[in-house]
N, C-alpha and C positions, 0 to 999 in steps of 0.2 A: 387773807390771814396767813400768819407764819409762824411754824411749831418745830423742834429740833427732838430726837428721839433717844435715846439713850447710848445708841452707836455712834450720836451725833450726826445721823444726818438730816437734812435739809429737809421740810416738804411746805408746799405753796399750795394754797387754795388757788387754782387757774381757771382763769375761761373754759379751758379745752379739760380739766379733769384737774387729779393730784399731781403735785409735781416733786418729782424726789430729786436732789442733788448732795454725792455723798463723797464730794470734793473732787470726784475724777468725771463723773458722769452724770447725765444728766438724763430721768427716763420718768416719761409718761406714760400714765395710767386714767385713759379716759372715762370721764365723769359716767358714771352708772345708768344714766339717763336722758346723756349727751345734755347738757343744760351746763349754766356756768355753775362751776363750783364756790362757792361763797367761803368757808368759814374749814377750818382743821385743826385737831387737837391731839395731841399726844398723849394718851394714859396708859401707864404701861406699857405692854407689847405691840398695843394697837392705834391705828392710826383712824380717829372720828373723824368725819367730815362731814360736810351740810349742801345743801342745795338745792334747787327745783323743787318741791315736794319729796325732797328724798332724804334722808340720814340715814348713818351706817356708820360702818366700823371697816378697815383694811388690817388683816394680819397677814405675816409673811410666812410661805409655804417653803417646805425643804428645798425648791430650785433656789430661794433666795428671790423671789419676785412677790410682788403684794396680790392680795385676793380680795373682794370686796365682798360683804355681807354685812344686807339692809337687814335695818330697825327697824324704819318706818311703814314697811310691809306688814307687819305684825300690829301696825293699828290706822293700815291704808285708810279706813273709811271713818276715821277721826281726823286726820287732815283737814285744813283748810284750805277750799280753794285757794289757787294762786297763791301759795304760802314759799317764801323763801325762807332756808336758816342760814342767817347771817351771823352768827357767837355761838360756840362752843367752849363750856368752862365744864373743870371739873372739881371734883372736893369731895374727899373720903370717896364711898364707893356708890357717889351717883354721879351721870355725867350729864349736861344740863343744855337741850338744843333751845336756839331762840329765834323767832322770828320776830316779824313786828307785831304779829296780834297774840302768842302765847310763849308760854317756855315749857317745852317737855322735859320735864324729869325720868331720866331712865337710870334703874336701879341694876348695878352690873351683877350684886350676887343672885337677886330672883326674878331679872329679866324684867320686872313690872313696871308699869310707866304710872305719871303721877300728872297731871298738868294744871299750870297757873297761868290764869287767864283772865276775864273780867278786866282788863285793861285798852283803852282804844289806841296805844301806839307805843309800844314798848321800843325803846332807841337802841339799851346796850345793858349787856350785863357785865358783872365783876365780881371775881373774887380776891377778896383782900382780907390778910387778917384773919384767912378760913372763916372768912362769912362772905355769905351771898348777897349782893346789892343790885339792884337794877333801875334804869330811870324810866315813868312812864309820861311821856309826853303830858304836859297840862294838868299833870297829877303831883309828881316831887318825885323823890328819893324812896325807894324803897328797899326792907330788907327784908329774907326769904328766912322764917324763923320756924321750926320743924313743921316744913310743909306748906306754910300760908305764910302771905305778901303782907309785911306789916310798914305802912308809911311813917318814917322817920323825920322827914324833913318836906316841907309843900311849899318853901320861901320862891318869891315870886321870879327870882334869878335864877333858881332849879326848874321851876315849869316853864319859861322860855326860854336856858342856854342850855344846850345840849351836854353832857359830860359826856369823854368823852375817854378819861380814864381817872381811877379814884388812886391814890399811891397812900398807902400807912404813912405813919407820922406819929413821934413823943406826943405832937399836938393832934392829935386829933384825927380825921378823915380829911389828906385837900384833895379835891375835885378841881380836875383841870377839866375845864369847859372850852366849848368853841370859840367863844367872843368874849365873856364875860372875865377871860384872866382866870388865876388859881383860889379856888375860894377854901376859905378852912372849915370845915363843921364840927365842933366839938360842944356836947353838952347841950345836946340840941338847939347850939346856935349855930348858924351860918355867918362869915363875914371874911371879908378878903383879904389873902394872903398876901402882905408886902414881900418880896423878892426885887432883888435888883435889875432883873432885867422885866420887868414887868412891861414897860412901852413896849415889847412885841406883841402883846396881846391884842391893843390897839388899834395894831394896824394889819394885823394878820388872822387869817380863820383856821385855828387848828383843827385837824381831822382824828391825829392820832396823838398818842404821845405812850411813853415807857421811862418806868424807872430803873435805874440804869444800877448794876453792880457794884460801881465805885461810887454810890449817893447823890448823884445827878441824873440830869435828864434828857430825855431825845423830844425834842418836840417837829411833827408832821405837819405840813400845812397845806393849805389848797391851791396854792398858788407862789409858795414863795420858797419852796424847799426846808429843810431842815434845818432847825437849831438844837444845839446840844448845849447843856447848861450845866455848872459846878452844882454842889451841895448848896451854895448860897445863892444859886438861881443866874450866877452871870454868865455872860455869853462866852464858850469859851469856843466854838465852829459856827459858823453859819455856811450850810454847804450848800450849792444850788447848783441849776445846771451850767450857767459859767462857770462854777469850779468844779464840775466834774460830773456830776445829779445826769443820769439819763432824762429826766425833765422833773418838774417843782412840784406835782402834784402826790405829796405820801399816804395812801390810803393805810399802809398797817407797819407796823414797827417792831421788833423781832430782837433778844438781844443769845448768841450762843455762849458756850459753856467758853469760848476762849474770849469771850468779851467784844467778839467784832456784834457790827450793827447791820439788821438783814432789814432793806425795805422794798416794801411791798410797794411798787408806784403806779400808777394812772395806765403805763406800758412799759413793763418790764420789771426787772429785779436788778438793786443793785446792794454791796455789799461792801459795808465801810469798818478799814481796819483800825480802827480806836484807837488800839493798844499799839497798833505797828511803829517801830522805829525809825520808819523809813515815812517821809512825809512828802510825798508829789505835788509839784506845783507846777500845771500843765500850760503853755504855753497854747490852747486852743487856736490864737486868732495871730499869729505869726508876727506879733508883736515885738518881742526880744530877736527871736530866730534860735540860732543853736549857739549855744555857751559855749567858749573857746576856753573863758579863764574866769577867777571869783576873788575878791581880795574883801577884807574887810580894813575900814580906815575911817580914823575921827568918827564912829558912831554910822557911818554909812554903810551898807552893802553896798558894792559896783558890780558889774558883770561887763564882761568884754565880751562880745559876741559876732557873729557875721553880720548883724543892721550895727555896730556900732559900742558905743559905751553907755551903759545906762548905771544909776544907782537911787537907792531909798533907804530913809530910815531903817536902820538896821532892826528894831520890832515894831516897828509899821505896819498896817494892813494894807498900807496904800500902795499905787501901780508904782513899778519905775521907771523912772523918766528918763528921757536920753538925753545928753550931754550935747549941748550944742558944738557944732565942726566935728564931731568925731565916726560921722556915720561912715560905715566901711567895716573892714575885718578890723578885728581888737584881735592881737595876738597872746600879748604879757602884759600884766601888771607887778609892778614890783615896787618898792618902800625901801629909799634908802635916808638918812637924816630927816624921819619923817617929812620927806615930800615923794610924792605917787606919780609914779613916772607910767606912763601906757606907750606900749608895744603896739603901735600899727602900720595898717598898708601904706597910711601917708609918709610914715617917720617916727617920729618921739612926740609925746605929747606929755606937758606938764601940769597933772591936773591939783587945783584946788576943788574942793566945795562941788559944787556943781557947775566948774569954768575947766575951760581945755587952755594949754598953750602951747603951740606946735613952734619946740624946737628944736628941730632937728627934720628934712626935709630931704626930697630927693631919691629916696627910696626906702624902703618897708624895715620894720625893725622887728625883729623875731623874741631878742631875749635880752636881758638886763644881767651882767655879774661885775661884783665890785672888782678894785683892784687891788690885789694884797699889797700890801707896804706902802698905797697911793691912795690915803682917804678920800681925798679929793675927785677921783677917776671913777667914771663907770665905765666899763666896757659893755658896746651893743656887738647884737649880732644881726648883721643883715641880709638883706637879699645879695647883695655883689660883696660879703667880706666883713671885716670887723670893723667899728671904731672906737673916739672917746667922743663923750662928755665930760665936762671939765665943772668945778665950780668954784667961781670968783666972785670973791664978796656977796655968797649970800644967794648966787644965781648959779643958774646949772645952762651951760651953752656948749653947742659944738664944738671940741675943738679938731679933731681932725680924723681921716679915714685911716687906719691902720695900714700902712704902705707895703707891698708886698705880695699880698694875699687876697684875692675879688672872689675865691667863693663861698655861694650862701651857707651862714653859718646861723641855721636853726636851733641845732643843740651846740653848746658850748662850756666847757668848765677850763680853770684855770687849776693847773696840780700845786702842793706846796712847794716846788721847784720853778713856780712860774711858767711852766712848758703847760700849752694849750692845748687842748684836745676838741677837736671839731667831728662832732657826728654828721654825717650825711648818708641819707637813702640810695645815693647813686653811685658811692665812689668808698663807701667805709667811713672808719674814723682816722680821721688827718692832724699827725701831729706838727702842732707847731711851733718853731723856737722864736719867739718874740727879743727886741733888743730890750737893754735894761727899762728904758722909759715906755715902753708897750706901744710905741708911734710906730715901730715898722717890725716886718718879721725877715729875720735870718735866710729861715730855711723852712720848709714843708718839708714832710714826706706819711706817702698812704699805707696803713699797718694792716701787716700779713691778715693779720684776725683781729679782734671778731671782723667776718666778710660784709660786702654790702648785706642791703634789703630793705625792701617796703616797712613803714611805721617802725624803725628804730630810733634809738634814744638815749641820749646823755644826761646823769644827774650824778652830784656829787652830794655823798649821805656819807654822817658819822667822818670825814676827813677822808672818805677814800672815792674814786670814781666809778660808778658804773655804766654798764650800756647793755640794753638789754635788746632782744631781737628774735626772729625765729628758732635762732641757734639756741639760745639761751640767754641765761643772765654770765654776766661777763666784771672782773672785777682788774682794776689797776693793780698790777704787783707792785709795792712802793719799792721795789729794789729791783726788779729785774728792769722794770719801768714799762712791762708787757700787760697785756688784757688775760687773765686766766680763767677761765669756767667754772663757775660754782655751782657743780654737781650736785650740791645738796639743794639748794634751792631754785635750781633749774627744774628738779622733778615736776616744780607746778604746770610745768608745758606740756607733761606726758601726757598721753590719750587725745593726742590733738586738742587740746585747751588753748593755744595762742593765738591769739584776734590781732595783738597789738603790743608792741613793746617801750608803750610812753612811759615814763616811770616821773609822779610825782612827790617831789619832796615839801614837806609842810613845817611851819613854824614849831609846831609840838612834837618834832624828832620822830617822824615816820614817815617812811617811803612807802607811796600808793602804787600797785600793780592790776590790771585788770585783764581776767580770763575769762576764757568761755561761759563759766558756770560762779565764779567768783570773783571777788574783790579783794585784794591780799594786802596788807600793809606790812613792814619792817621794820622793827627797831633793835635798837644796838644788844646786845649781849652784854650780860651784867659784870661779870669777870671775864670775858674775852671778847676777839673781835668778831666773833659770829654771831651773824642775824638772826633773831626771833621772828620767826613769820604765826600770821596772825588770819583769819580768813573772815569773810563777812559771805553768807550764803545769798549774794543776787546776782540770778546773770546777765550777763551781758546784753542779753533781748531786752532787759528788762530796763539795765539802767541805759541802754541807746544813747551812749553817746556820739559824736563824728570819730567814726576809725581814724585812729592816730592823733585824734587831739583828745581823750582822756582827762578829766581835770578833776580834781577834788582840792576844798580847801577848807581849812580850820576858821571856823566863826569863833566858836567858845566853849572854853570843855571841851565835852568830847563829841557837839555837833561840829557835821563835816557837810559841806556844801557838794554836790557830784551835778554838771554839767550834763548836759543832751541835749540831744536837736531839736529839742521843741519844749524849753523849759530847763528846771533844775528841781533835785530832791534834796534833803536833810536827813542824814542819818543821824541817829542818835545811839553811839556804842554802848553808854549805859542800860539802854532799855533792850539791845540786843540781846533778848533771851526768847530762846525759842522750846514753847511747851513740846516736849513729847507725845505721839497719839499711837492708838493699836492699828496695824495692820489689819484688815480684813479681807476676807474671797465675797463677792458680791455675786461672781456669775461663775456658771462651769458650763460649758455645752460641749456638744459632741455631732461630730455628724461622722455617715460613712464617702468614700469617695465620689463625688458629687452629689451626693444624697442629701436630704432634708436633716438641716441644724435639730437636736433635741436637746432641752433643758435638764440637765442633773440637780439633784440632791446636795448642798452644798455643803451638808451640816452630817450625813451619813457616807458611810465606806460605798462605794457602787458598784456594781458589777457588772461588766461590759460584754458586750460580744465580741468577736475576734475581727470583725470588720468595723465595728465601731471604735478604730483607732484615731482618729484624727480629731484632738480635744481643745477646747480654746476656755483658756482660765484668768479672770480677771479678779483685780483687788483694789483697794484706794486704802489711804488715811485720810478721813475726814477733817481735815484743815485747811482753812479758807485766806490765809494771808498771803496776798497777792505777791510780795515778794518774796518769797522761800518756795522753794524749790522741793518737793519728795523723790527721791531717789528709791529705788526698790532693786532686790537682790536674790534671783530665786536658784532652788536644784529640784530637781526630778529624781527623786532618788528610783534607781533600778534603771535608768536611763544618763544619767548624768553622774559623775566623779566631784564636782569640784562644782562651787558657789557660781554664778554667774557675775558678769561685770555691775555696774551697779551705774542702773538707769534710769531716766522717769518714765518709761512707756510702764503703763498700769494693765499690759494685757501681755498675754504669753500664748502660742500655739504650738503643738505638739503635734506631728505629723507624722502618719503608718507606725505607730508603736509596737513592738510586739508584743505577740503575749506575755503577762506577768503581771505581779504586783506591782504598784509603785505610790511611790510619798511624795507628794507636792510640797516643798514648804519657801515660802515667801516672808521677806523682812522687809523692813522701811528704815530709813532715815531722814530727817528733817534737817534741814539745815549739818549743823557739827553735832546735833545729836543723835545719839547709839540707837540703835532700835531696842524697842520698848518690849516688843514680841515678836513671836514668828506664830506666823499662817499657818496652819496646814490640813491637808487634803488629802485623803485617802482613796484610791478607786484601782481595781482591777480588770486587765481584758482575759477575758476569757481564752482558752482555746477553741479552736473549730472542732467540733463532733470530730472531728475524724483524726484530732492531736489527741484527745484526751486517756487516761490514762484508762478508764476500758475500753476504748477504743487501740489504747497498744496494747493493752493486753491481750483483746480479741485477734490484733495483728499478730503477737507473738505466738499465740497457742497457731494460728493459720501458718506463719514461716514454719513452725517447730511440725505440723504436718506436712503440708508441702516438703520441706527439708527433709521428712522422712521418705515419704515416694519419691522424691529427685535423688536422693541417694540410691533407694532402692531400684531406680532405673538407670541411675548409673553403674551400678555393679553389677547388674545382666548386661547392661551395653559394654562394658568394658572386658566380663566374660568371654561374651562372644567376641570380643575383638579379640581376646588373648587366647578362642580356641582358633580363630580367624588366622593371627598370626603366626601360631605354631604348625598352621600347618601351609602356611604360606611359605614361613619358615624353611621346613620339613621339605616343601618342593622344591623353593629355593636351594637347600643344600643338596638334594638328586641331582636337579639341572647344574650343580655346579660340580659334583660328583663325574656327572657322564660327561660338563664339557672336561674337566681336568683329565680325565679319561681320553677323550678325543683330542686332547691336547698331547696327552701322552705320546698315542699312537699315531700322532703327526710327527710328533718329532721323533717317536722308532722311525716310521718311516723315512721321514728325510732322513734321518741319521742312513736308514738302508740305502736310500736313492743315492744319498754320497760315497758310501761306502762301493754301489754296485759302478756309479761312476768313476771310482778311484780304481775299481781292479779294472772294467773298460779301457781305462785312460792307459791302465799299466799294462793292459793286453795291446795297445795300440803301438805304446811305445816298444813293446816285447816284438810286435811283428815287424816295428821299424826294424830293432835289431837284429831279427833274422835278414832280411832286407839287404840289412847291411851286409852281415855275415856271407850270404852267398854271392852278394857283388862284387861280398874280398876274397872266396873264393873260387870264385871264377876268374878274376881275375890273376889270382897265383898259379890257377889253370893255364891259363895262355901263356903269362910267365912261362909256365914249364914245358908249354907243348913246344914254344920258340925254342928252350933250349934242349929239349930231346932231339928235336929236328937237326942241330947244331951237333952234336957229338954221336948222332946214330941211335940204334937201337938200344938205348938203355932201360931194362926192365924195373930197374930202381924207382926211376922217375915216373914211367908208365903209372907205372902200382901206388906211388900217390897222386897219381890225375885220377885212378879208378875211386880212388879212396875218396877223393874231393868230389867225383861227379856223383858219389851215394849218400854224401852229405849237401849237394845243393839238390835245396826241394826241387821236385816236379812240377809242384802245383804254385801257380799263377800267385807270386808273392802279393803284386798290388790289389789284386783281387783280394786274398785274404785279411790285407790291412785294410782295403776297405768297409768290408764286411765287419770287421772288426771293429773298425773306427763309426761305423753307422752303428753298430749296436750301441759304442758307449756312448756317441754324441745324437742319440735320437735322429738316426737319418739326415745328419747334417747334409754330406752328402748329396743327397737326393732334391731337400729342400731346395739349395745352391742352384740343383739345375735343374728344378723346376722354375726358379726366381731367373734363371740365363741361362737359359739353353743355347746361346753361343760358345758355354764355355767348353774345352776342352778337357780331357782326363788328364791331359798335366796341368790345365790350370786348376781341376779340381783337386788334382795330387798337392798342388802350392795352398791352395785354401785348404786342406786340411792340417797343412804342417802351421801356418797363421794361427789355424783354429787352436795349436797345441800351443801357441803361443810364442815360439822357436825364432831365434833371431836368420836373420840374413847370413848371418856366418853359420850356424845352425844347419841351414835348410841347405847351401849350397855342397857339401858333401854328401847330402842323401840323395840330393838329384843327379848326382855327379858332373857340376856344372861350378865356375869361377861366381866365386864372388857378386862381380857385376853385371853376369847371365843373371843374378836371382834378382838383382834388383831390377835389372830390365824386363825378365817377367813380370814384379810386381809392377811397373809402370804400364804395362800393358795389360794388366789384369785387372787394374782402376779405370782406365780407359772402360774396360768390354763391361764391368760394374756401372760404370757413369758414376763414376764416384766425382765429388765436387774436389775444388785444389784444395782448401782447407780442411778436407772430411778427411779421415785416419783410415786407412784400408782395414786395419785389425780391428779397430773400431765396427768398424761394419761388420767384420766377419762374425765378431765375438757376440754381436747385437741380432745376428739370425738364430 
């Protein structure tokens, strides 16, 4: 069985347990009793379900996950053996379990159970019309009338075909049965309901069946898949699993709030979109192959494909057929003076009907464009260059290859100036100057921009040319005669969107684009020449066509044919309206760093620990149409500034949060439409004991003591540094007191030692004087004695020799100077001739006169000797020295 909940999601009675699917996810909740689950029902909040000796109820607890609590515990020992419940109905406020030998009535306000039994094989029950009906095998029809089974109907066609669902009716109760077709009962008669598709009854065993939203119906069968029926009973699907049906067996039939069809099958679930716009026709057995191109002509569909060219009745159910000769690639079809020209690997092929005629031969034909001003002319484009086709009288024939130009010319457009422009992936787009008659070309040449690239593409829309490509979309300046970028509608390539830059143009004035995530079409602007873009929400996985062959084409209205590799669909832009749904949180958990995942509270604020930062939060909108896309858009607020990009991953993780508040809040989009609501989630991480605020408080009141004994030890320690100092101080200025002192009376003293040396020096030179003085009077001595001698006894003269011999000293002149001259020069003297004791007292008389510093001209009057006597002393006084030829004799002396 299959039940939908009021959040709209999914749940399936399974072998293994309930099965929830709530359009993103898909989670099992095993059967209470491990046994198969038979039968589930949705009342209210809570989810009944049936099975092995067991029934019960699932409601869902604050994580957001389901919780199971049995019924059938509370009247265990009323059970029948081996009893399965296979139907769950409910009505007002009882809910009503069945198996084949009873039906418990269970009253949800006072818990009490009621049971109808007395039956030997109860098939199914119903509620229709808010009354209760059930069939009992070999018995009829019966109805459940306050409390007791009253038989309505015993007709012989009720006791042996099984119903198998009853649908209201102006007419009456019809009863659709297994075998026996829809029967009517009104007025307690029974008799058979003509419908027009009634021959399926016939030949098929229905199992299920459901009346359908829009006054038709689903019919389940045992072996032949699904049909779906109008109001008036015709066929209007027959789906199986050639057309899609995971296999033909439908045990239960399900219809949601959006009108798609959930069935329950033999193995597995499959979910069929009713309402969807989008119609697939799956190419399962490689039959077509992949659709390259689509034309509609004279009532036929064709398809050009990689096996070739096929067509059918354009609303036929029937296969289509392939076109004898044309097997190979199909590239182009194109329609010009209603005749159908095909684009292939052989050439040109002119088709009628269901005939090919190949003319045109030699190599592969890519694309078909008229000739302006040349009705007669078509221009191809092929693998080695351009040509024509020509038509005379009534036939279309080769007439020649465009001379000039060999290469392949896949895209191609003709501008209203006659200049050609050739798209190519390997070299750009190449223009080209054709002569008047389009039989040869002038001149090539390859343009700046737009650059090469893989899967680009030329089409001319609205009179003007485009090319579109990685770069962007790209548009002909009709005056410059350049490719310009059209910034506004290039934006559809942002976010990495471009796959492929085919661009199809269609009979009903729209250009088709296909991205990553959509399908874009363009048409003209009403008052200018800017393009209306228009989006269709399927992606590109979805619609899988061959990269770079892209194809859409107009059937009628505003069905659109769209190629793939394995098949083709039908859109239908009228029906493209896509419901709105609410976003929801389905899951929140948390774990700590490699720690064990724990379930939150989905629906309350939570409050976390400071290591339980690492959170993973999930959400879905419950909608089930296979080609639309949910897009979702969340912020973290207290952690994040600004909305997130907008993606389909339905799940988010948060990792090492810090402490704080914060707001979860999550949106959706559907397709082009807006979100409907926002999500949101509340939860806080705590701080750690030792962040929290008595915990700084207890820190602070601890610094603010500390901080007072660290001061307090700091101002005794700084005390004592500052009596430390002063009196470090205090000796420092003694000791610098007594050296400045000591420095004083060094320098009295040298000052005396130079002073006592200057009078020395002046005593030495004072005794030279004398020295002198009596060498010059002794000499005026002799002087006078010579001339007393000479004139006699003159007493004149006498009396001053007497006078002169009382002024020349006694005592031992050089003696005195030297004594003298040892006082003032520290025993120079002495030193000398201890250091050479060869010298003699006149060479120490010469090394004293040195020592005074006295030149050669100087010293040679004191010794009373020439000149170059003192130098030759001096040479023999460095001799008895051993003085070196370089070394200064005064030098030396002045250095003792």
């Amino acid at each position: 069985m299959i039940d939908q909940d009021k959040s709209e999601f999914i749940y399936f009675a399974n072998n293994e347990g309930l099965l929830e699917f709530n359009g993103t996810e898909w989670k099992l909740y095993p059967s209470p009793n491990e046994t198969i689950l038979r039968s589930v029902k949705v009342v209210g909040n809570k989810i009944y379900t049936g099975c092995y000796m067991e029934f019960g109820y699932w409601s869902r607890v604050d994580d957001g996950s389901l919780r199971y609590i049995s019924l059938s515990n509370k009247i265990k020992s009323k059970l029948i053996e081996d009893e399965h419940f296979w139907n769950i109905v409910a009505i007002e406020n009882w809910v009503l379990f069945q198996s084949f030998n009873r039906i418990y009535v269970y009253n949800i306000k006072d818990q009490s159970f009621r049971f109808i039994d007395n039956h030997p094989y109860i098939f199914r029950v119903f509620n229709t019309n808010n009354s209760i009906y059930f069939q009992a095998i070999n018995e009829g029809l019966y109805e459940i009338v306050n409390g007791e089974s009253i038989l309505i109907c015993s007709n012989e066609q009720i006791k042996t075909n099984r119903i198998v669902e009853i649908f209201p009716s102006t007419q009456g109760l019809l009863l659709q049965t297994e075998r026996a077709g829809l029967l009517k009962f009104k007025d307690n008669k029974l008799e058979q309901f003509d419908i027009v598709s009634n021959e399926i009854f016939k030949i098929n065993s229905i199992f299920c069946a459901k009346k359908l939203s829009n006054g038709g119906f689903a019919l389940g069968t045992i072996s032949n898949g699904l049909f779906i029926l109008d109001k008036q009973g015709k066929i209007q699907n027959h789906i199986t699993q050639n057309t899609g049906l995971s296999n033909n067996t439908i045990l239960s039939i399900d219809e949601d709030v959006d009108n798609n069809i959930w069935l329950g099958l033999d193995n597995g679930i499959d979910c069929i979109n009713l309402q969807s716009p989008v119609r697939n026709y799956q190419d399962d057995k490689g039959y077509l192959g992949t659709v390259y191109t689509s034309i509609e002509y004279q009532d036929n569909l064709y398809l050009g494909t990689n096996q070739g060219l096929f067509f059918k009745k354009k609303f036929s159910n029937g296969d289509f057929l392939l076109i004898n000769g044309t097997k190979g690639q199909v590239w182009s079809l194109f329609i010009k003076d209603n005749q159908l020209f095909c684009g292939h690997d052989l050439g040109t092929f002119l088709i009628n009907q269901s005939s090919a005629k190949l003319i045109f031969k030699g190599t592969g034909t890519w694309k078909f464009n008229s000739v302006p001003g040349i009705p007669n002319y078509i221009m191809q484009g092929n693998y080695n260059g351009l040509s024509i086709i020509e038509k005379i009288n009534s036939n279309w024939v080769f007439k020649t290859k465009v001379k000039g130009f060999d290469i392949s010319s896949r895209y191609f457009e003709i501008d209203n100036d006659n200049t050609i422009y050739v798209g190519h992936e390997y070299k750009g787009v190449i223009k080209v100057i054709p002569s008047k008659d389009f039989l040869s070309v002038k001149k090539f040449s390859i343009l700046k921009k737009p650059s090469k690239g893989k899967h680009v593409s030329l089409a001319k829309f609205n009179g003007s040319i485009f090319h579109a490509g990685k770069q962007g979309i790209f548009n002909l300046n009709s005056k410059t005669k350049e490719f310009e970028l059209d910034k506004k509608n290039s934006l559809i390539l942002d976010k990495d969107e471009f796959v492929s830059g085919k661009l199809n143009v269609d009979k009903s004035g729209k250009m088709w684009f296909f991205t990553k995530s959509y399908i874009y079409y363009f048409t003209a602007g009403n008052f200018n020449s800017e393009l209306k873009v228009n989006k269709i929400p399927i992606p590109f996985s979805i619609v899988n066509p061959m990269l770079g062959y892209e194809n859409i084409t107009q059937l009628s209205g505003n069905e659109y044919l769209v190629g793939k590799t394995d098949g083709y669909f039908i859109i239908d832009l009228n029906d493209f309206k896509v419901k709105n749904h609410k976003v929801a949180i389905t899951d929140v958990s948390v774990n700590r760093l490699e720690g064990i995942t724990t379930k939150l509270s989905i629906s309350k604020t939570t409050e976390l620990k400071h290591d339980q930062n690492n959170i993973s939060i999930k959400y879905t909108v419950p909608q089930y149409n296979r080609f639309v896309d949910v897009e979702y858009q969340y912020i973290l607020e207290g952690f994040q500034s600004q909305w997130s990009q907008w993606n389909t991953k339905s799940e988010v993780n948060f990792k090492n949060l810090e402490p704080g508040e914060y707001t979860f809040r999550v949106r959706a989009k559907i397709a082009n439409a807006a979100p409907e609501n926002v999500a949101v989630y509340h939860f806080v991480i705590n701080k750690p004991w030792y962040a929290t605020t008595l915990a700084v408080l207890i820190y602070l009141i601890l610094f603010m003591i500390l901080a007072y004994y660290i001061n307090k030890a700091y101002q005794q320690y700084y005390y004592k540094q500052k009596i430390k100092l002063i009196e470090e101080n205090n000796l420092l200025l003694e000791i610098a007191a007594l050296e400045n002192e000591q420095q004083l009376m060094k320098m009295k003293n040298e000052q005396l030692s130079q002073d006592v040396d200057a009078k020395n020096r002046e005593l030495a030179v004072s005794n030279m004087s004398l020295i002198k003085k009596d060498e010059l009077l002794a000499i005026i001595k002799e002087d006078l004695k010579k001339s007393s001698e000479g004139e006699g006894n003159n007493r004149s003269i006498k009396s001053v020799i007497t006078t002169i011999n009382k002024n020349i000293s006694n005592d031992d002149t050089w003696t005195v100077f030297k004594e003298a001259f040892d006082s003032a020069d520290k025993d120079f003297l002495k030193k000398m001739k201890t250091k050479h004791a060869t010298l003699t007292p006149s060479d120490l008389k010469l090394c004293a006169y040195l020592r005074l510093n006295l030149s050669s001209k100087e010293i040679a009057p004191m010794l009373n000797i020439s000149i170059r006597s003192v130098e030759i002393k001096r040479y023999r006084l460095r001799k008895k020295l051993n003085l070196a030829h370089d070394e200064s004799l005064v030098d030396y002396i002045l250095s003792i």
